[in-house]
VEXDREN-2710 file (C-alpha; in Angstrom, 1 decimal):
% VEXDREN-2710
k/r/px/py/pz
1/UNK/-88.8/1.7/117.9
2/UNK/-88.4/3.6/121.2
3/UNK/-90.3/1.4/123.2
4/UNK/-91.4/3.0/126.1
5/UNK/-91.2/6.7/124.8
6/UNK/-94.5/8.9/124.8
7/UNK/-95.8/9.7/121.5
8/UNK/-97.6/12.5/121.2
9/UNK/-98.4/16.0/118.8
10/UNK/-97.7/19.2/120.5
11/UNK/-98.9/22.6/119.4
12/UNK/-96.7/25.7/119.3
13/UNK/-97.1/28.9/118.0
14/UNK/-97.7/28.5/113.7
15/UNK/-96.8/24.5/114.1
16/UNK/-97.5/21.2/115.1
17/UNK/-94.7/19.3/116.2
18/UNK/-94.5/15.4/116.2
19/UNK/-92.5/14.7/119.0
20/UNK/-91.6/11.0/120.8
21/UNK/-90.1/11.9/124.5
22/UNK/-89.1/9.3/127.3
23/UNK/-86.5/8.4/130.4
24/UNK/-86.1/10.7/133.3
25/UNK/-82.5/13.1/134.1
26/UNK/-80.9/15.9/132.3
27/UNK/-83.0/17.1/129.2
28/UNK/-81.4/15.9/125.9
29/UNK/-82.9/17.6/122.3
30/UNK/-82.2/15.7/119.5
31/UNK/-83.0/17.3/115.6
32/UNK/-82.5/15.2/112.7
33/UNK/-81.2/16.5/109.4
34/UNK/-82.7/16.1/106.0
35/UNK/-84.2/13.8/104.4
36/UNK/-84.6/11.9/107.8
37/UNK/-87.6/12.0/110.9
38/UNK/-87.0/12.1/114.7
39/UNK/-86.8/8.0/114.0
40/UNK/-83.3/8.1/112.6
41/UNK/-82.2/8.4/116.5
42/UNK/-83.8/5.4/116.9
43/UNK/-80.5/3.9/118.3
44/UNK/-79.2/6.3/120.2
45/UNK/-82.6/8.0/121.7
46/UNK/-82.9/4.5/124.3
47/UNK/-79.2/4.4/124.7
48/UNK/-79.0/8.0/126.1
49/UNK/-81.9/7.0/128.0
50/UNK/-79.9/4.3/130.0
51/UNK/-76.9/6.7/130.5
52/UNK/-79.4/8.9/132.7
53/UNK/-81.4/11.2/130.0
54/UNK/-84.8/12.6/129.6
55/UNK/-84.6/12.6/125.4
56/UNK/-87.1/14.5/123.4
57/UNK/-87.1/13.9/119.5
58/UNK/-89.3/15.6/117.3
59/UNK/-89.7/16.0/113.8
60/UNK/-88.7/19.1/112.5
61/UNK/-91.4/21.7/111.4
62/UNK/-92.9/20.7/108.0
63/UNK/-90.4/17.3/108.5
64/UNK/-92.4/13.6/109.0
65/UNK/-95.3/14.1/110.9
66/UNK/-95.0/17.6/112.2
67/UNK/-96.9/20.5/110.6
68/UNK/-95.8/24.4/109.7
69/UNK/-97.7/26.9/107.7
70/UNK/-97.6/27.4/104.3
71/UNK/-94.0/29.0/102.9
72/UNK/-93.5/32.4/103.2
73/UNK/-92.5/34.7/100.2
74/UNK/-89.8/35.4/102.3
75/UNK/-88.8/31.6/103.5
76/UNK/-89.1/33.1/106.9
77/UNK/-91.3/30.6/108.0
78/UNK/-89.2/28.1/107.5
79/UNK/-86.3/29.6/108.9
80/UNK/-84.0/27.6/111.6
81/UNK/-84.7/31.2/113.9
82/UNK/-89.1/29.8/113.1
83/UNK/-87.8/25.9/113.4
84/UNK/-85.9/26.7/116.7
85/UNK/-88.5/28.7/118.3
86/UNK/-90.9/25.9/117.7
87/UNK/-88.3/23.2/119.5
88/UNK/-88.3/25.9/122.4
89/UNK/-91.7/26.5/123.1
90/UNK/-91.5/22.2/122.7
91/UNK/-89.2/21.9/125.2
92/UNK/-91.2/24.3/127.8
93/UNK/-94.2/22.6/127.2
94/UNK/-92.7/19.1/128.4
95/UNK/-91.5/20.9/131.5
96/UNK/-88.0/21.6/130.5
97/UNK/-86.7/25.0/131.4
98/UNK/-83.2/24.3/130.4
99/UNK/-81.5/21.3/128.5
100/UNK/-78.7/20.4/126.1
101/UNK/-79.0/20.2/121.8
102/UNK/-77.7/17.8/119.7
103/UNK/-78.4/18.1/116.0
104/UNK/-77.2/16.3/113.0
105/UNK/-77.0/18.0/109.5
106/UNK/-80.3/20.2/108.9
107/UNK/-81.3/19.7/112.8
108/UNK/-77.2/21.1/113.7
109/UNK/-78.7/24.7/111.7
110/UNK/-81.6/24.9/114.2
111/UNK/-79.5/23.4/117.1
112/UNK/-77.3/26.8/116.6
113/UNK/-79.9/28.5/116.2
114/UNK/-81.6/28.0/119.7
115/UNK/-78.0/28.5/121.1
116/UNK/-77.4/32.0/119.7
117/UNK/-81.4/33.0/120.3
118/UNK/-82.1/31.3/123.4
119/UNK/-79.0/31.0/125.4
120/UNK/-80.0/31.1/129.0
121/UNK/-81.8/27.8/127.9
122/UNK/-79.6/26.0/126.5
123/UNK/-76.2/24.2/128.5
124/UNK/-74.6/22.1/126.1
125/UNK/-74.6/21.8/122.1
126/UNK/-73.2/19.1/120.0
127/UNK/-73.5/20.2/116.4
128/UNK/-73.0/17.1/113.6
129/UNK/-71.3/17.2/110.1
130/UNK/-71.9/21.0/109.5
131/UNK/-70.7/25.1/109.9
132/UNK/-72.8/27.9/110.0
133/UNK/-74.7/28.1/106.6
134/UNK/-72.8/31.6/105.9
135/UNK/-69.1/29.7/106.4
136/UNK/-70.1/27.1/103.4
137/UNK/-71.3/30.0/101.4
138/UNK/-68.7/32.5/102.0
139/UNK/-66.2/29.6/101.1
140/UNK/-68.1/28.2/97.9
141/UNK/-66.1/27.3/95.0
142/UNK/-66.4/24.4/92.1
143/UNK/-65.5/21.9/94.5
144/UNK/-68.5/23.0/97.0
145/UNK/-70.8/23.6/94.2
146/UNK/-70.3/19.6/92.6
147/UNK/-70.2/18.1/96.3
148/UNK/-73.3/20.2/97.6
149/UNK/-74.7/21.1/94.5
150/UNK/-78.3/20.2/96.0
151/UNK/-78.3/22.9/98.0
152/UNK/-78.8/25.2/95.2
153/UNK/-80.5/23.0/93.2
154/UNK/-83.8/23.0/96.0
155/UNK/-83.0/26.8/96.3
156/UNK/-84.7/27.0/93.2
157/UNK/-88.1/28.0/92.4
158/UNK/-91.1/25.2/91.6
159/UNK/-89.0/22.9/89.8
160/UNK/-87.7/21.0/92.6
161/UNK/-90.8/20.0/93.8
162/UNK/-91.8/18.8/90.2
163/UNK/-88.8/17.1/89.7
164/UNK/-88.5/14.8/93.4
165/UNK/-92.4/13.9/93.7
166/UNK/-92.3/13.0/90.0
167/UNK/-90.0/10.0/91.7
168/UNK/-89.8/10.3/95.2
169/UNK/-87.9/6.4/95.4
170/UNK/-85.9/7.4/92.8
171/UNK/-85.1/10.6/94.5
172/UNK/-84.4/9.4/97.8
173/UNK/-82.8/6.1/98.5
174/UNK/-81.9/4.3/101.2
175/UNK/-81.0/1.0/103.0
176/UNK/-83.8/-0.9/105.2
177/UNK/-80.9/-3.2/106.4
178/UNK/-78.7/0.2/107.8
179/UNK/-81.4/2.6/109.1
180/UNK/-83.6/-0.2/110.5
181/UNK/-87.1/-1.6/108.8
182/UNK/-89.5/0.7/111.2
183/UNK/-87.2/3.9/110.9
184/UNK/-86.6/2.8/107.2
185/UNK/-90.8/2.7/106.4
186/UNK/-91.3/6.0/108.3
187/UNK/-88.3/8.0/106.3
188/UNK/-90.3/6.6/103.0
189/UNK/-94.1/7.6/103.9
190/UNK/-92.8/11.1/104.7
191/UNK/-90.3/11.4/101.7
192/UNK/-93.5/10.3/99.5
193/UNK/-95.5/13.2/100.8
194/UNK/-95.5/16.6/98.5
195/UNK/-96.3/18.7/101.5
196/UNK/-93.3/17.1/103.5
197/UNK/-91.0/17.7/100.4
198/UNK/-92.4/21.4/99.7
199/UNK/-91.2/22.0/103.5
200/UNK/-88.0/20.2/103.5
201/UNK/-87.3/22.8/100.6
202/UNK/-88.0/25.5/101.8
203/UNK/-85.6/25.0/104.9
204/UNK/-82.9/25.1/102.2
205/UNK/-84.5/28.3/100.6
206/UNK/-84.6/29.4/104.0
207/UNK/-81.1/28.8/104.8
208/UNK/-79.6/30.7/101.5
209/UNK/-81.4/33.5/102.1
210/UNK/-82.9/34.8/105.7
211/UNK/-80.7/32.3/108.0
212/UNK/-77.8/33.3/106.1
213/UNK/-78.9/36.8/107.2
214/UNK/-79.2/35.9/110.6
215/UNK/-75.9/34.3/110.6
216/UNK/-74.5/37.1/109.2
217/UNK/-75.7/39.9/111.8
218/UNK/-74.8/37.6/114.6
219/UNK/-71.3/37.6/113.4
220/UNK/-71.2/41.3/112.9
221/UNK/-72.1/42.0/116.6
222/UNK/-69.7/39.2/117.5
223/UNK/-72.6/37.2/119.1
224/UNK/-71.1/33.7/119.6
225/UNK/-72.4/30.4/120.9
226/UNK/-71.5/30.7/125.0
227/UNK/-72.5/27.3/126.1
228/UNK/-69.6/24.5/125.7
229/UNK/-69.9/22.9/121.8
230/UNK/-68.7/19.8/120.9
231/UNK/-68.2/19.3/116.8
232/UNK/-68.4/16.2/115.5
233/UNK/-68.2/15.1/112.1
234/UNK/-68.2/11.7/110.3
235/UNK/-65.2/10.5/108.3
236/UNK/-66.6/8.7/105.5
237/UNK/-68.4/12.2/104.7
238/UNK/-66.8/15.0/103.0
239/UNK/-66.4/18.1/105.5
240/UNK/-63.2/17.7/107.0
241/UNK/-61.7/17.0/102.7
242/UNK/-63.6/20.5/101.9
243/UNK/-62.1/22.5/104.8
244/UNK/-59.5/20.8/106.7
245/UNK/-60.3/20.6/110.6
246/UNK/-63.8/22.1/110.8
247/UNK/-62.8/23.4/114.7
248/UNK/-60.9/25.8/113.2
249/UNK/-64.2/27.4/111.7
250/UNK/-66.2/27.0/114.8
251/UNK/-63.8/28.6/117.2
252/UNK/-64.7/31.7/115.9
253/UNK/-68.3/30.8/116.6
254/UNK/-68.0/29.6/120.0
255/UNK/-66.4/30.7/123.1
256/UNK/-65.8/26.7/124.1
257/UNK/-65.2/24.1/121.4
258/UNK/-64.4/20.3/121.2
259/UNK/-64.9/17.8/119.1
260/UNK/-63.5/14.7/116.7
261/UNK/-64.5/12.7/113.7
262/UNK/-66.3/9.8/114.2
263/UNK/-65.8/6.8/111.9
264/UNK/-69.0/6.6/109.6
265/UNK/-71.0/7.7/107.0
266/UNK/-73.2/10.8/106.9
267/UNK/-76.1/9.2/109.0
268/UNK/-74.3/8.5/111.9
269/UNK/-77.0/8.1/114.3
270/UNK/-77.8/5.2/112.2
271/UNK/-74.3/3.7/111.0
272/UNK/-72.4/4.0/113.8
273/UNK/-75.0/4.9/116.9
274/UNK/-72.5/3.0/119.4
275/UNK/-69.5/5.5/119.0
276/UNK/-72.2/8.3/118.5
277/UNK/-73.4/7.4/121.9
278/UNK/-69.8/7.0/123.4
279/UNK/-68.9/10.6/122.1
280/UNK/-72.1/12.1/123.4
281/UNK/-72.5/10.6/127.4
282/UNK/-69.3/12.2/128.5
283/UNK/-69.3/15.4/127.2
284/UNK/-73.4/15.6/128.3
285/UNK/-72.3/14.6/131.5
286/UNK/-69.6/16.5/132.3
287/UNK/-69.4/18.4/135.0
288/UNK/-70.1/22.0/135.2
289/UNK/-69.5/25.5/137.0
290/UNK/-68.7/24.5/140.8
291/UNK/-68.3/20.6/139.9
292/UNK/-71.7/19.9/139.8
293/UNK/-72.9/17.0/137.1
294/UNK/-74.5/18.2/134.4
295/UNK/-77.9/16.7/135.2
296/UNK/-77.8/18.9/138.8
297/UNK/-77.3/22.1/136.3
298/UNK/-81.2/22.4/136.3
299/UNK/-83.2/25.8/136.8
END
């Protein structure tokens, strides 16, 4: 996998982040979701490479191979505002001042994140198979609570951890022959680790408690995402049967917003990263304020 990328551990402030990074051009972050590594973009990473990119892909904090501190009482240091301040301090430590987010499930949390906290950094979003943590919870009912009911089942206390590294294989499955052998054998070394599953819970602790906070004071002060935002969701998962056309949502989140379903399963970067990739190039390449291409919109 990503042949020809750099490998390499970076340190920021309270983490280590894993991080693969490779190809030269407009800077391209891409954040995986859960239960996945940076390796599920595996497919798209080289392909966005030969459109013209510079892609970084890390593992989230606590996620794979990167390292965080220990949980917080609080959660807070597992929070996406934590998580994206890590993947900024990342991106200025490669040399990359300003540059576009795309992030899939989890990753889409900490991709809005860094566009709400550190907007004069980043140009372009492209936010995958989610809203804002506060939209699902404000619009919880049965049929959330059966469909997502994971999210407060790792909310709780001690058990989940007892519960998932009882049986990690059991716990987490998934299909060499889809997600690739080498992306496959990394997703199942770090799902078999307990300190990778204690973090991976606490970013859902995290996300019903402080970043719902967070959420909820941005949209209070009517601070909204100003850099364009493209939505896309995947078909063959449930978001668009829970709420209709998520864009509706995320208007009121964004002063600019696009997007589209995509014809896949939840892990689109791995069951469909050819239409991924087709739906990501133009919008990353578009041209911005004065017609310039996007990879001219540099600092």
């Amino acid at each position: 996998m990503f042949e020809g990328f750099t490998v390499t551990d970076v340190p920021v402030d309270g983490a280590v982040i894993h991080v693969r990074h490779g190809g030269a051009g407009r800077p391209v972050l891409l954040l995986h979701g859960h239960p996945r590594t940076g390796s599920t973009w595996h497919a798209v990473a080289p392909a966005l490479v030969r459109a013209g990119f510079s892609v970084v892909v890390p593992d989230l904090r606590g996620y794979g191979r990167s390292r965080g501190p220990a949980p917080a009482a609080d959660h807070s240091a597992h929070s996406k505002r934590a998580v994206a301040g890590d993947m900024a301090q990342l991106m200025t430590r490669l040399g990359h001042d300003r540059f576009s987010v795309v992030g899939h499930d989890r990753g889409s949390y900490v991709g809005l994140r860094l566009a709400l906290d550190h907007e004069t950094r980043v140009d372009r979003v492209v936010l995958m198979d989610c809203l804002p943590i506060s939209e699902h919870l404000d619009r919880a009912d049965a049929r959330f609570a059966t469909a997502w009911w994971h999210w407060f089942f790792f909310a709780q206390p001690e058990i989940p951890e007892r519960v998932i590294t009882a049986d990690p294989d059991s716990w987490y499955t998934g299909d060499p022959a889809v997600m690739g052998q080498e992306n496959y054998a990394e997703w199942r070394s770090a799902v078999r680790d307990p300190d990778v599953v204690r973090a991976m819970l606490e970013d859902y602790r995290a996300g019903m408690t402080i970043d719902r906070e967070h959420e909820e004071a941005d949209r209070a002060r009517g601070h909204r995402v100003s850099a364009p935002l493209l939505v896309l969701w995947s078909l063959r998962d449930d978001l668009a049967q829970l709420y209709g056309d998520p864009l509706t949502i995320w208007r009121s989140w964004a002063t600019e917003v696009e997007g589209r379903g995509i014809d896949s399963g939840h892990h689109v970067a791995e069951e469909a990263p050819e239409d991924l990739v087709a739906a990501l190039v133009p919008f990353l390449q578009r041209r911005g304020a004065g017609g310039r291409r996007a990879d001219a919109d540099r600092d």
